[in-house]
N, C-alpha and C positions, 0 to 999 in steps of 0.2 A: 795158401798162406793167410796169415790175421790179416793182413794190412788189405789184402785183396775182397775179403768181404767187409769191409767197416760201412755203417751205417751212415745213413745222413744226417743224425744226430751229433755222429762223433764227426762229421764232414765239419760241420755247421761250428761245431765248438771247438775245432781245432782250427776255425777259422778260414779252411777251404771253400774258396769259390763255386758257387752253384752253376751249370753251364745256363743257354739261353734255354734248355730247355725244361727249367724249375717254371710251372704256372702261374706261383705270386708274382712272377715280374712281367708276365703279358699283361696289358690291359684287357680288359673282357668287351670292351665297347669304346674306342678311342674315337675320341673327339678333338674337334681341329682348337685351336686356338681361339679361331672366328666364331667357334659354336659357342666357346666356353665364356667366351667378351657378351656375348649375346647375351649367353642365359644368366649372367652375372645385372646386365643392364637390365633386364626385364626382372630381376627380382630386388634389385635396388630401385624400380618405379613401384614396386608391390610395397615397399617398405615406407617408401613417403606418401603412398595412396593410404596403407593403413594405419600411419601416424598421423596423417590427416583429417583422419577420420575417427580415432579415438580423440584426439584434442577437439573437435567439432563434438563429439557425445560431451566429454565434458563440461564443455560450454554449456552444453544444452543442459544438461542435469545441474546446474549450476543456478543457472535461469529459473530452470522448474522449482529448485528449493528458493531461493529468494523468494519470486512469486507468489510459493504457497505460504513460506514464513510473512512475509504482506496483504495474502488474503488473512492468516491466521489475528494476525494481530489486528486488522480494521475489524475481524468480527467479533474482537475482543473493546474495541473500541465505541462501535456503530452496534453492537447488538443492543443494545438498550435503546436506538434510538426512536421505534415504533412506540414503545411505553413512554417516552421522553415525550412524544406528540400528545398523546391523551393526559399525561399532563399534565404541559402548559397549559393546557383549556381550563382544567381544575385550577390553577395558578390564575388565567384571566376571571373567573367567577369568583376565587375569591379578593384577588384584586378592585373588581368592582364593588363586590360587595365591604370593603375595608373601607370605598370612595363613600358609599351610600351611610355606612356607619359614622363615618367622618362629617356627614354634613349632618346627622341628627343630634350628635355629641357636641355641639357648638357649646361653648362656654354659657350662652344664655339659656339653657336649657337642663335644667339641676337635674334630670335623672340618673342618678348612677351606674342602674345595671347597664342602663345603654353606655356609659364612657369605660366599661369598664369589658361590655364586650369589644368595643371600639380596641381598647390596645392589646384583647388576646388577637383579637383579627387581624393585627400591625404584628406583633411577635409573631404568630404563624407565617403570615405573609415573608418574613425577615428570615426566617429558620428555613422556608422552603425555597430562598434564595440563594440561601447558604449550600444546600446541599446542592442545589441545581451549581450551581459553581466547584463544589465538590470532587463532580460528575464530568465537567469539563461544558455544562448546559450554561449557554450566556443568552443574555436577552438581549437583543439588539438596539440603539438610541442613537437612530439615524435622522435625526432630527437637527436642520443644519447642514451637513452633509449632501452631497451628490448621490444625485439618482444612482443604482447600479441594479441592475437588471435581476443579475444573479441573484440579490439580496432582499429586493424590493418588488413590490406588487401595486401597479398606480392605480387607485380607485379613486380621484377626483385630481382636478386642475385649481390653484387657488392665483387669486392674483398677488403678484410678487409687490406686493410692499414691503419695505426695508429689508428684502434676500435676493440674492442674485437669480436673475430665472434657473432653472435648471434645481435647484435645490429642493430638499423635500423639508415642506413649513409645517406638516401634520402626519401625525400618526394616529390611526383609527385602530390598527389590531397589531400588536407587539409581533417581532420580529425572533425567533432563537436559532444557535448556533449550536451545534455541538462537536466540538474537538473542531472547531472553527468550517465546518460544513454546515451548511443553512438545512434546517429539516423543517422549518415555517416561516413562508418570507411575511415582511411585514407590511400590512397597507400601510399604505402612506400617499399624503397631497403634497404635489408637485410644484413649485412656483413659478409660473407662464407669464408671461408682460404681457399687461392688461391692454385692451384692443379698445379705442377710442375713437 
């Protein structure tokens, strides 16, 4: 009869029960409870070990770009500062030399060209200040001021008349900063209580 050969197609969709012995319903490998607790816990230490571990890379990549963005920009800042040293030296000669021009330009002395090189030598002097400030380049005017190590370079001891010992009463060779780091400390004389 029909009914006696029907398929398990038509078992399935007419809703008849499969017996025990359909294969999808054996497991293939059955595991206790206690194994499946286990392998659940060991892969939930896998999961905080390797969230641990990617938030720690972040960190670190984190780090890494700040640091290069802060090397980046001090060598946008300090690359100048080697030409910045050579110069101030240029800056201290003609410095001096605007002092030297200044003492032969004295008003009792009618030469012209000399008073007249005298205030191109003042204008340069003034314009290369300018730009040294510009630049973020300061000249130091520690004079008054507390010794500081970092800053200053002691080449003689003077005796302290009218300064506190400790103070610096001269300067022999200027002092520059640039973006507030010392790239030339300045000599300077210290004031010592005189020994009697």
């Amino acid at each position: 009869s029909p009914c006696v050969f029907s398929t398990a197609a038509q078992q399935r969709s007419t809703g008849d029960e499969c017996g025990p012995e359909d294969p999808r319903d054996e497991p293939k490998h059955p595991l206790s409870d206690c194994a499946l607790q286990h392998k659940a816990i060991k892969l939930e230490e896998q999961v905080r070990d390797l969230t641990e571990r990617y938030r720690k890379a972040l960190a670190d990549s984190e780090n890494v770009r700040r640091r290069t963005q802060k090397f980046v920009e001090d060598a946008k800042l300090f690359g100048i500062q080697s030409f910045c040293k050579d110069l101030v030296e240029v800056a201290d000669i003609l410095e001096k030399t605007a002092e030297s021009a200044a003492e032969e330009a004295e008003p009792s002395n009618p030469n012209p060209t000399l008073k007249k090189i005298y205030e191109g030598l003042f204008l340069i002097e003034a314009k290369l200040q300018s730009v040294f400030a510009k630049h973020g380049l300061q000249k130091m005017n520690p004079v008054g001021g507390k010794y500081d190590p970092y800053d200053h370079e002691i080449v003689c001891h003077v005796p302290a008349e009218g300064v506190q010992p400790g103070t610096i009463a001269l300067v022999t060779q200027d002092g520059y900063k640039l973006h507030g780091r010392t790239i030339r400390h300045a000599l300077v004389g210290v004031a010592v209580e005189s020994q009697e």
